[in-house]
N, C-alpha and C positions, 0 to 999 in steps of 0.2 A: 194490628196491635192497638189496646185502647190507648189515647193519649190522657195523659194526668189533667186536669182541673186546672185554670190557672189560677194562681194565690189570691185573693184577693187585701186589699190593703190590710184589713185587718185583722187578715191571717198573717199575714209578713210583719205585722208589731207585733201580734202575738209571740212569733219566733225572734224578736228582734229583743224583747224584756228577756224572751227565754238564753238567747246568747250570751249578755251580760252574768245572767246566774250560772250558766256553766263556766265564763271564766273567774268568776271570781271563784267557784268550786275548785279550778283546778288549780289556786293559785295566781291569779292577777288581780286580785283585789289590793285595794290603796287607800281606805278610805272611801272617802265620795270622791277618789278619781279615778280615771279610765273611763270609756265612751265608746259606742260601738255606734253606728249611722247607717240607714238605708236610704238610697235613692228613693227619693217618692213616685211613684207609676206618672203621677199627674203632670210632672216638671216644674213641681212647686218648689224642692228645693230637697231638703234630708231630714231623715229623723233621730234625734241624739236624745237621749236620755238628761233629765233637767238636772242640776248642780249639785242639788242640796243632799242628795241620798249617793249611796253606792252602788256601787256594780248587784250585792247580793239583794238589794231592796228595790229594785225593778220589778214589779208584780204584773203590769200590764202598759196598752197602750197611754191609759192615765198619766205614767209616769215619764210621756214622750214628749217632746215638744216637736213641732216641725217648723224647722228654720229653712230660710232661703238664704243664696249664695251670696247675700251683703250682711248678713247675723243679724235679718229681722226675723221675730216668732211671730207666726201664722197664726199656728194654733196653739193648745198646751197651753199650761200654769206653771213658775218653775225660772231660774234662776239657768242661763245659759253658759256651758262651761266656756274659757276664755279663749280655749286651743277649736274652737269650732272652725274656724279658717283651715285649717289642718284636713279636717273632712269635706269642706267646701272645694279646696284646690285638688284635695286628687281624684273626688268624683267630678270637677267641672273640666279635671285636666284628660280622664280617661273613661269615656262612657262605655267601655267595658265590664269597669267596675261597678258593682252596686252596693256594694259592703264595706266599711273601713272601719278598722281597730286600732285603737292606741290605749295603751296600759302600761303601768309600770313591771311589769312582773319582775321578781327578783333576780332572778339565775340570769333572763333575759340584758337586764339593766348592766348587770356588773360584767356580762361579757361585754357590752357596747363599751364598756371604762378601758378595755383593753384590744392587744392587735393579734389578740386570738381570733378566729373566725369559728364560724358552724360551719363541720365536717360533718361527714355521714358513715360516725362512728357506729350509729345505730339504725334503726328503721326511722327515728324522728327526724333524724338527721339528713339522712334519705331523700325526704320529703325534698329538702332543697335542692338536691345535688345537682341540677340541671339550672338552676337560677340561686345560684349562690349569695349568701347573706352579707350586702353592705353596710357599712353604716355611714350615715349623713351626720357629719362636722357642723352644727347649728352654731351660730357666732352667740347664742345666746340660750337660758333653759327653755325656755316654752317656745313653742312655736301658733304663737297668738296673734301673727299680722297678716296681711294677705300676701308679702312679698315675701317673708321668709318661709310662708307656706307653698307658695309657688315653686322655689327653687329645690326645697324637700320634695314636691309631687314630683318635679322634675326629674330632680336624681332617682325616686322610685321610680319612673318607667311603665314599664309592663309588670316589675317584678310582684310576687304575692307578698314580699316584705323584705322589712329592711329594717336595723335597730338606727336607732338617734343616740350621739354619741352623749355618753353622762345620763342619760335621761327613760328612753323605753323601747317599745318596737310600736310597728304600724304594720299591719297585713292588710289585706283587701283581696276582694274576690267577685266573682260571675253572680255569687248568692251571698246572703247571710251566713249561712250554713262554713260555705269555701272561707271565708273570712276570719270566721271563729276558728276553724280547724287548723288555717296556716296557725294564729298567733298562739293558740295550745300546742301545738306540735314546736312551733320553734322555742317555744319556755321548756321543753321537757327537754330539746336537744341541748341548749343551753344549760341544765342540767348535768347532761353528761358529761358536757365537752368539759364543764369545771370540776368534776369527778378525774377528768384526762388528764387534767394541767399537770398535777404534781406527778403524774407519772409518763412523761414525754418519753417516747421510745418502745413503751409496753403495747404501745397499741398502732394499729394499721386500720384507717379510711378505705373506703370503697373508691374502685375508681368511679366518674360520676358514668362512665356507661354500663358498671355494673348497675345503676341506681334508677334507671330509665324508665323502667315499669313502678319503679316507687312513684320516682316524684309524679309521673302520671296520675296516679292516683287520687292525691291532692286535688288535682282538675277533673275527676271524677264525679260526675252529678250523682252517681245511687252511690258509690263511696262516702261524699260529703254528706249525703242525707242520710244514709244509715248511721252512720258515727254522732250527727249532730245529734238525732230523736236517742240513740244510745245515753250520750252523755245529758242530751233534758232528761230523762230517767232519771238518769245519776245524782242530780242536780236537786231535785226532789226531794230525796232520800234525809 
C-alpha cells in the first residue's frame, strides 16, 4: 500500500484557516472570537489565528501567528487572542493532541448553563457516547492565565471535548481535521438535545455500547479527512 505524503507546514495552515471557515460555516462564529491552534512540527510552539478578524475571515497562513508556550509571536502580524493559554496548556499538557478548538457556538454554550448533558439521541451525539461530555466550573469567564488553563487541560484529559460552564466548548484531536469535527459534531448534538428538553420522556438514548462503532469513528483518520475536505467544499459555497 502507498503511504500518504506527509503534510508539510504549509499544507497544515493551509487546512488550519480552512477549519476556522467551516466552523464558522456551521455555526461557531462570534465575531472575531473563537480560535482553532496547530502544534508546530518544529516545537516552536502553536498556530492560532490573529484577533482582529473572525473565524470566517481566515483566508490563509497570512492570517496566523505562531505563538510559543509563554504568549510570545514568532512569527505573524496581528493581535494575539487573550485565551492563548487555553491552547498552550492542553497541547503542552497532552502531546497527543495537535488540534485544539474553542468557540462559542450557541446550542453548545447554553447547554454548558445547564445539568443537561449530551446524550446519543442521534448519530452526533453518538460521537460522544464512549467519552461523555463534561463541563469545567471556571471560577471565572475567560480562561487567559496559565493556572486556570492548566486545571481546565487537566479536567479535559484524554477527552476530545468538554464544554466550559457559561461560556463554550473545547475539542481537540490527533489532526486538525479530528478537532474541527468533535467541536461541529458536539454543536449539532447540542442542538438536539435542546430540541429534547421540553419533551423529557418522548425520547430514548442509545446505550453507549450500542454507540461503539459511532464514537470510533470520530478517531477515524479517512473518516475525519473525508468529512473535513466535505465540509471545506461546503465552506466555499
Amino acid at each position: 500500500m502507498q503511504r500518504m505524503a506527509a503534510l508539510t507546514l504549509s499544507d497544515s495552515l493551509v487546512k488550519l484557516a480552512q477549519a476556522h471557515r467551516i466552523l464558522a460555516a456551521e455555526g461557531h462564529a462570534d465575531g472575531t472570537l473563537g480560535h482553532v491552534s496547530f502544534r508546530d512540527p518544529e516545537g516552536r510552539g502553536f498556530w492560532l489565528k490573529r484577533a482582529e478578524i473572525g473565524m470566517d475571515e481566515v483566508a490563509g497562513p497570512a492570517d496566523l501567528l505562531l505563538v510559543d508556550f509563554s504568549g510570545r509571536v514568532q512569527e505573524g502580524k496581528g493581535d494575539l487572542h487573550s485565551e492563548w493559554p487555553l491552547h498552550a496548556a492542553v497541547l503542552a499538557g497532552n502531546h497527543d493532541f495537535q488540534s485544539v478548538v474553542h468557540t462559542h457556538a450557541r446550542h453548545a454554550s447554553l447547554i454548558s448553563a445547564s445539568d443537561v448533558g449530551i446524550e446519543p439521541l442521534t448519530t452526533e451525539g453518538g460521537y460522544f457516547a464512549l467519552d461523555p461530555i463534561r463541563t469545567f466550573d471556571a471560577p471565572r469567564a475567560h480562561i487567559d492565565d496559565s493556572d486556570l488553563a492548566a486545571a481546565m487541560a487537566a479536567f479535559l484529559g484524554t477527552s476530545l471535548a468538554i464544554l466550559i460552564r457559561n461560556h463554550g466548548l473545547v475539542s481537540c484531536g490527533a489532526t486538525i481535521e479530528m478537532a474541527t469535527l468533535a467541536a461541529l459534531y458536539l454543536e449539532r448534538a447540542a442542538v438536539v438535545q435542546l430540541l429534547a428538553v421540553d419533551r423529557a420522556g418522548h425520547f430514548r438514548a442509545a446505550k453507549p455500547e450500542q454507540m461503539t462503532g459511532r464514537a470510533m469513528m470520530l478517531r477515524s483518520r479517512n473518516f475525519v479527512e473525508q468529512n473535513f475536505a466535505y465540509y471545506a467544499r461546503a465552506a466555499q459555497t
